[in-house]
N, C-alpha and C positions, 0 to 999 in steps of 0.2 A: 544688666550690670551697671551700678549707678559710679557715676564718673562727677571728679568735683575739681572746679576749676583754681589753678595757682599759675595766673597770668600776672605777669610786669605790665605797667603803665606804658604804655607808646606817649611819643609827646604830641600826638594828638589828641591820646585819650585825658596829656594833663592842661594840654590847652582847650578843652571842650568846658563850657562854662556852664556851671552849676546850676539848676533851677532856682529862682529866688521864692519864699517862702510868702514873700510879699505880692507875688504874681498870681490872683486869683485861675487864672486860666491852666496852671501848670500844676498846683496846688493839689485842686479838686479836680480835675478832669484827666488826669494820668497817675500812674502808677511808675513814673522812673524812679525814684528815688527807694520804692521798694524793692527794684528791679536790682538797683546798686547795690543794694544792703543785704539783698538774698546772695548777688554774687560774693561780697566780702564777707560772709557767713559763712559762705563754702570752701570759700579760699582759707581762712583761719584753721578748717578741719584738718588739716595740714596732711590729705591725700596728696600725692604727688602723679602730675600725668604722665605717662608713656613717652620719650620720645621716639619722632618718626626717624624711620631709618628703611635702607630701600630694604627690597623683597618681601614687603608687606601687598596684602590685598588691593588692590584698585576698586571703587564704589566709583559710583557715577558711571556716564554713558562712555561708549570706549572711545580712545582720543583723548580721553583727561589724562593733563597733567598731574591729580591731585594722587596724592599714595599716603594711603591710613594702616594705621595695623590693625589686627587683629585681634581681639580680646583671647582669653580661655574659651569663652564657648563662644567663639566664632562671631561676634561685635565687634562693631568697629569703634575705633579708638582715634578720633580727630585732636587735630592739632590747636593751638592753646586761640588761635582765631577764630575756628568752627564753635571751640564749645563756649566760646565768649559771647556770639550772635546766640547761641541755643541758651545759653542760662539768661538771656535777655529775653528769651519769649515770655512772652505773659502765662500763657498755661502752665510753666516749669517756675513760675516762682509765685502767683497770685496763690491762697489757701496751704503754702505748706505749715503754714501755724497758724494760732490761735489768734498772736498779736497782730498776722500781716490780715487774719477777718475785720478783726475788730478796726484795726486802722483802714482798710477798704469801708466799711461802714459808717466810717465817725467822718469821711470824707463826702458819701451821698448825706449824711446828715447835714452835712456845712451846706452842703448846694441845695436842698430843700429850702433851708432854713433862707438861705440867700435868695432863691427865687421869693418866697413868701412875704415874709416880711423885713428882712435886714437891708439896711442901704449896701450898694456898693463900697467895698473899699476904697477904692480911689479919692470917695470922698471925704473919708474919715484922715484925722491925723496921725502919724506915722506912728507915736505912742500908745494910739489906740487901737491900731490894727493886732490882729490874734498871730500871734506867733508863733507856727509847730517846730521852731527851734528853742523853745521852753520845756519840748518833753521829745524823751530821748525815744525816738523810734527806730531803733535798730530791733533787729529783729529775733532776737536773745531771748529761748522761753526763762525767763528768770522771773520769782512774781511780784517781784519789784516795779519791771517796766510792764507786766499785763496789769497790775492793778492802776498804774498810771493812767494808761489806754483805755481800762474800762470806765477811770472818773472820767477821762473826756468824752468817751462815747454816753456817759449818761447824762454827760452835763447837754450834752447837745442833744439827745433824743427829749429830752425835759422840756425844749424849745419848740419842740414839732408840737401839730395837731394830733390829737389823740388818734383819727384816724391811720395819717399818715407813720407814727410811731408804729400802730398793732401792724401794719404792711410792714414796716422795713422790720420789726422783729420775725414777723411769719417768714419771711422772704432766707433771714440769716443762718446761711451753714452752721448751727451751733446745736446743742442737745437741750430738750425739753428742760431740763432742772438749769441749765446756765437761762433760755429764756425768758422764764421762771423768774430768775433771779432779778434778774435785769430790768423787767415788767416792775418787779416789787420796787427797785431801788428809784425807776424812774415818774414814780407814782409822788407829787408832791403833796407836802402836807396840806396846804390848802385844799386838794383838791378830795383828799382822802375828810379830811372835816366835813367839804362842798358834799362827800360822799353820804357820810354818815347822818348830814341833817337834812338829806331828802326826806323822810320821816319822820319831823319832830314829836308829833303827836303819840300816843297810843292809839287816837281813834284812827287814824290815818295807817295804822299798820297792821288792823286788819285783814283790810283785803289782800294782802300779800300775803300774809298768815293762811287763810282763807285758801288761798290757791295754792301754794306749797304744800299743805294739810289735805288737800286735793291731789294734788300729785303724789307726793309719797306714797298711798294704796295702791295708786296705780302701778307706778313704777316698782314697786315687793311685788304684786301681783303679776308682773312681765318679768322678774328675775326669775321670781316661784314655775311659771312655763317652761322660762328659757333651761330651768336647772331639771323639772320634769321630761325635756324631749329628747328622746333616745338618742339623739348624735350632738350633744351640748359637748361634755368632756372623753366621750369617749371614743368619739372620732379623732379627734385629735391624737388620744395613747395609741389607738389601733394605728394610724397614718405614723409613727413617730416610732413605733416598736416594729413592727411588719411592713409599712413598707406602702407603694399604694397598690400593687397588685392586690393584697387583702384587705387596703382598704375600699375600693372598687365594689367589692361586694356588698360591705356593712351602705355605702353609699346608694348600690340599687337596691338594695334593699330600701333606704327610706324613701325613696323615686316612687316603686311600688303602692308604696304605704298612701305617699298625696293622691296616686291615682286611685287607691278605691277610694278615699275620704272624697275625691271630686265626685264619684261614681253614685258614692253611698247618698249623698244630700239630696239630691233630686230626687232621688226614689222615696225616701223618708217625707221628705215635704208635698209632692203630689200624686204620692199615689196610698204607701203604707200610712203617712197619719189622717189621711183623708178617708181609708177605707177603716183605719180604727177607731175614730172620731163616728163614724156613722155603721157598727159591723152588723151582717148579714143576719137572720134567722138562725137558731143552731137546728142542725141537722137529727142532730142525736143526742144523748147524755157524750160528755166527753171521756176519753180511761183515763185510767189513773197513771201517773209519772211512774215509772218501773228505775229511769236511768239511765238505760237500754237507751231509750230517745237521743242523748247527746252524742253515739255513734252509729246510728242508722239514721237518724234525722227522722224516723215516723211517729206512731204512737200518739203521743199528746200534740206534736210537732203539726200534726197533719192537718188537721183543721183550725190552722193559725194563719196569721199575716207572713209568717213565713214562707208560702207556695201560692203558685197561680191559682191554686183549686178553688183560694176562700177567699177570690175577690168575685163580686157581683156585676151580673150587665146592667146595672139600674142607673137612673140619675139618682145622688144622693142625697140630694139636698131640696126636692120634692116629691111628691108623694106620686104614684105612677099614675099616669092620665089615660090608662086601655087597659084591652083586656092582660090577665098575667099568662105567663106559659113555663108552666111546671115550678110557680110560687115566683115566678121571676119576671120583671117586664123585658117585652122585647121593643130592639133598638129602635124601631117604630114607635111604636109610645112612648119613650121618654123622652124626656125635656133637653132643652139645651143646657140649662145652668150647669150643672158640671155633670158630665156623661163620660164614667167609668173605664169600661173599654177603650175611648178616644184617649184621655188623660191617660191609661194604662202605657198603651200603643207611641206614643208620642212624646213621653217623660221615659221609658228605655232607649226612643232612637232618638231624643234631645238629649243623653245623659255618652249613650255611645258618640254621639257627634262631637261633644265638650271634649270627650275622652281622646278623639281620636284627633282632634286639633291641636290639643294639648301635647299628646303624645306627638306631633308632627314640628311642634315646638320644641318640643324639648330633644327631638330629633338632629332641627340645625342646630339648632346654639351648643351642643355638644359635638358637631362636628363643626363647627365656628371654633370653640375651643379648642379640640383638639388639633386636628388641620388646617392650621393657621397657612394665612398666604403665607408668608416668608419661612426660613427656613430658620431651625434649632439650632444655629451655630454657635450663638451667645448664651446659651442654657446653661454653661457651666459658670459663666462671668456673674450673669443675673443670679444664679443661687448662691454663691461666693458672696459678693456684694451684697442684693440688693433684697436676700430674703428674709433677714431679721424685722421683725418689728418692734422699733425703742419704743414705744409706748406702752410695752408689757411690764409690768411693775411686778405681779405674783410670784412668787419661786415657784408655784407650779405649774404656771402657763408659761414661766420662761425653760421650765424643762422639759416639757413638753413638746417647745419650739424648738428648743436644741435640738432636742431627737427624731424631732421630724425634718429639719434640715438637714442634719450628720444622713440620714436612710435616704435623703435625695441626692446626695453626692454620693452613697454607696452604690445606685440605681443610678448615675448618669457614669460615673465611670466605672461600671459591668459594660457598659454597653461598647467600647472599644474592645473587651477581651472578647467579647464575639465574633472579631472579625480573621477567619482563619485564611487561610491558604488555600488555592484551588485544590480541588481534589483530580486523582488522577481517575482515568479511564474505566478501570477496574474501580476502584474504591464507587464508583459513580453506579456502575453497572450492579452491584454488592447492594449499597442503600437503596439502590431502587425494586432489585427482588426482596430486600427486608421490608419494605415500607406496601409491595403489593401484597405480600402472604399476609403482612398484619391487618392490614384494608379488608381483605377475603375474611379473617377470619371473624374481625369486628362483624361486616354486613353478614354474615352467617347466626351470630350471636344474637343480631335483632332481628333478625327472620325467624330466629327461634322462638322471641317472646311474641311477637307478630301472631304468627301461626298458635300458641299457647293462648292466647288472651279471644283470642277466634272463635275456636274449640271451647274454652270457658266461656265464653257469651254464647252461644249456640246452644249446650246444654243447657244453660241456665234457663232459655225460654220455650224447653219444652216442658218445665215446670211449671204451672200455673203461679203468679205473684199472690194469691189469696189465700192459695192452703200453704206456702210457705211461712215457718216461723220465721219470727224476726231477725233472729241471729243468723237467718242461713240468705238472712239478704245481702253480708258483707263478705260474700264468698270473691265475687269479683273484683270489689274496691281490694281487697285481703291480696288477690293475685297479680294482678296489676303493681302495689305497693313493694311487693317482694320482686316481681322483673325488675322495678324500678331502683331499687336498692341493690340487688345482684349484678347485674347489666354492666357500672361502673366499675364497679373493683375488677372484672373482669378486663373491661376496657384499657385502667390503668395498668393491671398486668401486660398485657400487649405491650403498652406503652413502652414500658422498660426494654423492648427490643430495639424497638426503633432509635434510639439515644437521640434524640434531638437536640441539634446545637441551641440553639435558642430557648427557653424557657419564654414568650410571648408564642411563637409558632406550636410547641407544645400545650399549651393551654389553649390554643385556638381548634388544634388537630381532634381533642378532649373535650372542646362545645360540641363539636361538626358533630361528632359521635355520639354524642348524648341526644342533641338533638335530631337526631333522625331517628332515635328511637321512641323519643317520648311525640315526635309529630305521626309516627306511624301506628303506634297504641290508640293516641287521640282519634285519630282517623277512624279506626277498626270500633271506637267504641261510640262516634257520632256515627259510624252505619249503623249498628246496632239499636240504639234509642230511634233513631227518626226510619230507618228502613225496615227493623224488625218488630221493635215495640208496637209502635204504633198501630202495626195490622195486628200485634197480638193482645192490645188491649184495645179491643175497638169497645166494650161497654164499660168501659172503667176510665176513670182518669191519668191517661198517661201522664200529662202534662206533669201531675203530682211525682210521677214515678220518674221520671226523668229528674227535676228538680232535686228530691232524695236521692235519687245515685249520684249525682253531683257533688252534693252534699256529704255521704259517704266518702269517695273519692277526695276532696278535702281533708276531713277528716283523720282517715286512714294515711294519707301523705305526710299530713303532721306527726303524728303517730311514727310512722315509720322513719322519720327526717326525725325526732327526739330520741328514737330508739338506735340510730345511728351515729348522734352524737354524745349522748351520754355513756354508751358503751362501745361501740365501734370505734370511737375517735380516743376511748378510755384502753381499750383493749389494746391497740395498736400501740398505743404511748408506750405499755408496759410493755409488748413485744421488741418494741425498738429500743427499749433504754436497757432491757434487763438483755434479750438473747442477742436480737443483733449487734448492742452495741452502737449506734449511730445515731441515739440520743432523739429529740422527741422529732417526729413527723411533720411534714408542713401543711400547710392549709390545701385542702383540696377547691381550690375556685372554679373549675368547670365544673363539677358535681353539684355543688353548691347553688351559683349562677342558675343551671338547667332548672333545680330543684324547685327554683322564686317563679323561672319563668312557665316551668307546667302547673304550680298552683294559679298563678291569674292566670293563665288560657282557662282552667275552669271555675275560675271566679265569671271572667266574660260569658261561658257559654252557658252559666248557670243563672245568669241575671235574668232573663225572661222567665223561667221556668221558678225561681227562687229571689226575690227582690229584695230580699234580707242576706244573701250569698257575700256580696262584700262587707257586711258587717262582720260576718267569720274570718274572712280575709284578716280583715285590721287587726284580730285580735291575734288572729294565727301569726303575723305578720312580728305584732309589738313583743309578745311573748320568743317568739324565734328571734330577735334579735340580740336581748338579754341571753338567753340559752346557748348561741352560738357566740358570744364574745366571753363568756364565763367557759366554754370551753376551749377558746384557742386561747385565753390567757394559761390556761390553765396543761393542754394536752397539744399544742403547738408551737410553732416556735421558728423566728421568720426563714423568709427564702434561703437556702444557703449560695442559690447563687442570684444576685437584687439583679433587678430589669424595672424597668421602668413604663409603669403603663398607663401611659400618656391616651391612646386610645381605647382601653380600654371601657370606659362608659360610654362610650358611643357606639360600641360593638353589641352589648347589653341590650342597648336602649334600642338599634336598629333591628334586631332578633327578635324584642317585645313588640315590635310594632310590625314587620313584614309576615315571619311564618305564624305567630302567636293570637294577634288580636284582628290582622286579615282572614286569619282562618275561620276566626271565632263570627267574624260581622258575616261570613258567607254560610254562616251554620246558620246564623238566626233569622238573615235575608230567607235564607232557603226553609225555616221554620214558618216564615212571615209569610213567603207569600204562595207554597206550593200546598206544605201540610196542612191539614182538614181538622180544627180543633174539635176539641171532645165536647162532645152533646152534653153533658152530666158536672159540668165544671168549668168555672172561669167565667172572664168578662167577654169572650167568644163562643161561646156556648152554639146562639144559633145563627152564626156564618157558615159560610165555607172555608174561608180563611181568616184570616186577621188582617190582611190587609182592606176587606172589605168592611171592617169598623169605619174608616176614612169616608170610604163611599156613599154609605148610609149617615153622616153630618154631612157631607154637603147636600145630600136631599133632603135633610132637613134644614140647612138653611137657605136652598133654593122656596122654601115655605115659608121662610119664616118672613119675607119682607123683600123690598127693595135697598133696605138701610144696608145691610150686608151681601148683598147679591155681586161684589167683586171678590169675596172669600172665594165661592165657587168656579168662578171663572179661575182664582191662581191657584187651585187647587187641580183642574181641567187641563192649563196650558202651561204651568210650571211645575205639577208634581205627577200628572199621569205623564204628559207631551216628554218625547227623552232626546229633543233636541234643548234644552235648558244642560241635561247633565253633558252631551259631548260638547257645550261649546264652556263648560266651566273645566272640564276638563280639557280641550284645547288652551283655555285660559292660564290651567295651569303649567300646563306642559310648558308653553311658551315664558312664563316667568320661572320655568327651573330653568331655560336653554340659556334666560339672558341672565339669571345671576350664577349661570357655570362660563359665559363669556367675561363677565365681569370679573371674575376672579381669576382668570387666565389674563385677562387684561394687566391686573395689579400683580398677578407674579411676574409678566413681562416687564413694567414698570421697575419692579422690583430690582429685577437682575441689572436694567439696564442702571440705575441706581447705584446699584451697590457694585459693579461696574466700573463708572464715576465715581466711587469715595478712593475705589484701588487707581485709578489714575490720579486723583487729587494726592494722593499719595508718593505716585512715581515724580509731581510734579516736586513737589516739596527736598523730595531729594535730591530731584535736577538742580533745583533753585542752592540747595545748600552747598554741593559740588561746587557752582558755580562762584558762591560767596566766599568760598573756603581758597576756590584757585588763583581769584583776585587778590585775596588777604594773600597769598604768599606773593603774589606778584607785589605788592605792594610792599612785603617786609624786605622782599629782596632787593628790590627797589632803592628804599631807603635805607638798606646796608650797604651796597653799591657805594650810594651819595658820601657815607659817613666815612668809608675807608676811602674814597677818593678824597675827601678834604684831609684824614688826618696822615694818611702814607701817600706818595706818591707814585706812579706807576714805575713797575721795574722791567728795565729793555730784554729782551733775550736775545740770547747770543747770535741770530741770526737775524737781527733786525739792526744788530750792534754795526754803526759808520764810523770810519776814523775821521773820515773829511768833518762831519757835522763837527767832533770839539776841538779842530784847529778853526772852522766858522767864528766870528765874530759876533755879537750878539743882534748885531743889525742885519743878520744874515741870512739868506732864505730855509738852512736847513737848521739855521737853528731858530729862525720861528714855525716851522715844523715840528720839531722837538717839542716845545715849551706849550703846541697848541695853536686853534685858531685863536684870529686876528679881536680883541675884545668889541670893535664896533659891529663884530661881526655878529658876535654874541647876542650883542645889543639890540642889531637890528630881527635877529631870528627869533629874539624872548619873548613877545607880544604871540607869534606862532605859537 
């Protein structure tokens, strides 16, 4: 409640002597006189204050004499002395307008300008000195006196260095178009001529020509991107219409997208254009494209850069130097210059190690973001405030911006009606039989597809893979896709019993679930390939076989995740707008989420087996992104009740990297180094393993000289030796322990901080108490004085003496009467 002050003059305050205008030191280096002119500003508004009267509130520490009232909603309401010290603060009067910026400014202009190059006043004659009693600074928005204010502040920024002028304009609480202005007007004409004939020539303006001519392709060229990449404008309408819980998803989703694009390079550059730049013998006539191909992935598919099968153990880039074995050199005979296998071997686990560094990046800094040391108490202040950006000029980025700030304040304040009331005994004992039956029946339902997807893999390979047709190879991808789409809506059913207060704990409850399902299919079907496969194709190329189910598996997901939201998400629209009535459905983000996160676990687990597999990704990826924001504009429509989810990509992003791409590096660890490659296919052909590619270069460069003879020794003692891996892993343990000390550190810090700001606080109000009990001591004081000089004391009837006025005047009770002795006076006034 703002309060404005209509104080009387004390004759203190009319004997306090004015600042002179002529006094450099008082001039420029304070603000009183803006302090005076904010208070007679306020006083003019002609609010009138409260007076005090007893049985009002006490403030300040107990023991005070001071007593204030009380506003309507419970402020205090100080007396005409309190609010005369507070309308004198500097915080309560500097920046309430335009004219008191511009006059704070035009003042550091005068002191720049003095320090630089102007003499002293002092030394000038009294006529020449600059007068601010020539322009009327009061502080009146009328545009009379800002246009005044603003020729003096140009006239003196005119005087500055260019430098120092572009500072104090950057520096000035004003809006980009007044900056603007101000820049133009203070641009003299000499200087703008001095501007213009830096170029007199035409030959001379060339090279400028020349370079901007240069630049603009560019700069079209980095629009034309910026308007090509799937989160340019549409992130923004998704964050501004829905909210960020569904924007959350559109955003891991493009997270996803950089990881295969990191994934996919490496493999493209040393291994797939190296093996297509130099390709193998054809084995056979290749068949013909049926079409068939783009969802089994075999057929023409199979003897391509697409799979492990049609890479070669040779060196490529010379001709084999020994005998060949089965048209192919072995890793004995061939040469160092680039050796297949190795480059094979060692561009998958340099492309997983990028990936998995990256991923560990992008791990903290989203929980850096999210989990900030200090706490979200000022989240509502800062989005109020400070989340506009004036620099947006477009009406549709400025609408955009609206509606993503209006969805952040609907989402910060959801999150107080969250807060209910303990629940009692019963009600406690009720949720938690509801929440174990649902639990049971969830883990029942994935032990369902568990055991189904088992039983389908089991049959499947007492079929031989060669007399089956084609189409009866997507009987599994086929079953799997359909647990996978059934499973959920099932899930979500349950859900509805459990009513959860929270809409964040209910999407979490909604990952748990998903994810245990799709880590336990995955599971059941990496037994299957590496436990079952592989004894059952011991004369064939599994390697190929594997990589193509992967492949299908992709495929079939897309498929099924298209067929789910063109119609499933379409179906349901019309069920809920026409029968139920409750209008369109909202976004499903645990389903969804799950959905990103089971295609890249078999993008990872398909990389060795299929090195072209993240190429499918990206595309599956870019197309799924367009398809799923065409249909929540479209068949969606946001949360009905907003939450805010602030952590949510960190939860995402932790999921993709622990059970996801951990699982996936111990599938291919366990490919690398236990299973026995196929004799008939691949850059492994005649190992045991693939980890023994490694072994066989350093014995060959334990031959090939002394010049490299430390390769094999840090091959020896840093990559067999596994005392290297526990002391890097010690290494790292030890720098999580201390940057989790650290940040317990600064939230100690913190508290005891912010601690200190609520005491500087208590101080502030001690201090005013105290300012405020002196001011009445003092008015009382000085009322005292005035009514003793102009009345004189009146006797009461029991002090009243008859002797005192028969006394004479020379008499002792009647200099009693009349007061002490005046030398008395005299002598006691110096005290």
């Amino acid at each position: 409640m703002a309060f404005v002050l209509d104080v009387s003059e004390t004759p203190e305050d009319q004997g306090s002597p004015e600042p002179s205008p002529y006094d450099e030191s008082v001039v420029h280096d304070s603000f009183h006189q803006l302090i005076r002119e904010q208070s007679q500003r306020a006083a003019e508004e002609g609010l009138e204050l409260q007076p005090l009267g007893p049985g009002t509130g006490t403030l300040g520490p107990p023991g005070s004499d001071r007593q204030a009232l009380l506003g309507p909603e419970g402020a205090a309401v100080y007396s005409a002395a309190t609010l005369r010290i507070l309308a004198s603060m500097p915080s309560r009067t500097i920046g309430r307008s335009h004219g008191a910026i511009i006059s704070q400014y035009y003042n550091r202009t005068m002191e720049l300008r003095r320090r630089a190059s102007r003499p002293p006043l002092s030394g000038l004659a009294r006529s020449a000195r600059p007068s601010l009693r020539l322009y009327d600074l009061e502080l009146d928005s009328t545009a009379l006196e800002e246009e005044e204010k603003r020729a003096l502040l140009v006239k003196e920024l005119r005087g500055l260095a260019p430098a120092q002028r572009d500072h104090m304009l950057r520096g000035m609480p004003l809006g980009l178009a007044e900056k603007r202005r101000l820049r133009e007007e203070t641009r003299t004409p000499r200087g703008k001529r001095r501007g213009r004939l830096r170029f007199p020539s035409c030959c001379s303006r060339l090279p400028c020509a020349r370079v901007l001519a240069s630049h603009h392709p560019g700069l079209g060229l980095l629009a034309g991107l910026r308007t090509l990449a799937p989160w340019h404008y549409a992130l923004k309408r998704i964050g501004g219409q829905f909210g960020s819980s569904v924007l959350s998803y559109f955003l891991f989703l493009k997270t996803l997208l950089a990881f295969n694009v990191l994934l996919l390079l490496p493999l493209l550059a040393f291994v797939v254009g190296v093996q297509a730049a130099f390709p193998p013998a054809p084995r056979g006539p290749a068949p013909a494209f049926t079409g068939l191909e783009l969802l089994t992935g075999g057929g023409r598919f199979t003897d391509t850069v697409m799979y492990y099968g049609y890479y070669s153990n040779a060196t490529l880039n010379q001709p084999c130097a020994g005998p060949l074995q089965g048209g192919q050199c072995t890793p004995e005979a061939a040469g160092l210059p680039y050796n297949m296998p190795l480059a094979y071997l060692f561009t998958v686990g340099a492309a997983f190690f990028i990936t998995c560094i990256t991923l560990v990046y992008s791990m903290s800094r989203s929980f850096g973001e999210s989990y900030r040391v200090g706490s979200a108490s000022g989240a509502h202040a800062i989005t109020v405030f400070c989340t506009w950006d004036h620099k947006v000029t477009q009406r549709r980025a400025s609408r955009l911006q609206h509606d993503n700030i209006r969805t952040q304040l609907k989402e910060l304040l959801a999150e107080w009606r969250l807060q209910r009331g303990p629940r009692s005994l019963c009600g406690w004992l009720h949720r938690a039989a509801v929440l174990a039956l649902v639990w049971l029946l969830c883990l029942g339902i994935t032990l369902g597809c568990t055991v189904s997807v088992y039983a389908f893999s089991e049959r499947a390979i007492q079929s031989p893979v060669s007399v089956q047709p084609e189409g009866a190879l997507l009987g599994l991808p086929f079953v799997v896709g359909l647990l996978n789409l059934a499973a959920p809506y099932l899930y979500r059913g349950l859900a509805v019993l459990e009513r959860q207060d929270s809409p964040v704990l209910e999407v979490y409850v909604a990952i748990c679930r998903n994810l245990i399902l799709k880590m336990v299919v995955l599971g059941i079907l990496c037994y299957h390939w590496l436990g079952r496969r592989v004894g059952a194709l011991k004369n064939q190329c599994w390697e190929n076989f594997v990589g193509q189910e992967l492949y299908r598996l992709v495929v079939t997901d897309f498929l099924f995740t298209l067929l789910d939201t063109l119609f499933g998400e379409l179906v349901w629209r019309l069920i809920s707008e026409k029968k139920l009535r409750r209008g369109k459905p909202e976004f499903d983000i645990a389903g969804n989420v799950l959905e990103l996160i089971y295609g890249q676990t078999l993008t990872w687990l398909g990389v060795l087996f299929s090195p072209l597999l993240p190429a499918v990704q990206v595309i599956k990826l870019l197309l799924l992104f367009y398809i799923k924001k065409a249909s929540l504009m479209a068949n969606c429509q946001a949360p009905r009740r907003p939450w805010l989810a602030s952590h949510m990509s960190t939860v995402f992003i932790s999921l993709l990297c622990f059970p996801s791409f951990l699982g996936a590096a111990i599938f291919l660890c366990y490919a690398i180094w236990q299973v026995r490659p196929s004799s008939l296919c691949g850059p492994f052909r005649t190992l045991d393993t693939m980890y023994e590619a490694g072994k066989v270069w350093v014995r060959h460069l334990e031959r090939a000289g002394p010049r490299v003879s430390w390769l094999p020794w840090v091959h020896r003692y840093l990559v067999e030796n596994t005392f290297p891996v526990y002391l890097v892993s010690a290494l790292l343990l030890a720098m999580i322990y201390l940057n989790i000390q650290v940040v317990k550190g600064q939230r100690k810090v913190i508290g005891l901080l912010k601690e200190q700001i609520s005491n500087e606080g208590e101080d502030k109000i001690f201090l005013i108490n105290k300012l405020h009990s002196v001011c009445e001591r003092k008015e009382r004081s000085r009322a005292g004085r005035t009514q003793a000089a102009v009345t004189p004391p009146a006797l009461d009837a029991e002090d009243w003496d008859p002797w005192q006025d028969s006394a004479g005047p020379g008499s002792p009770a009647s200099a009693h009467r009349l007061g002490p002795d005046p030398t008395a006076l005299q002598t006691h006034a110096p005290t």
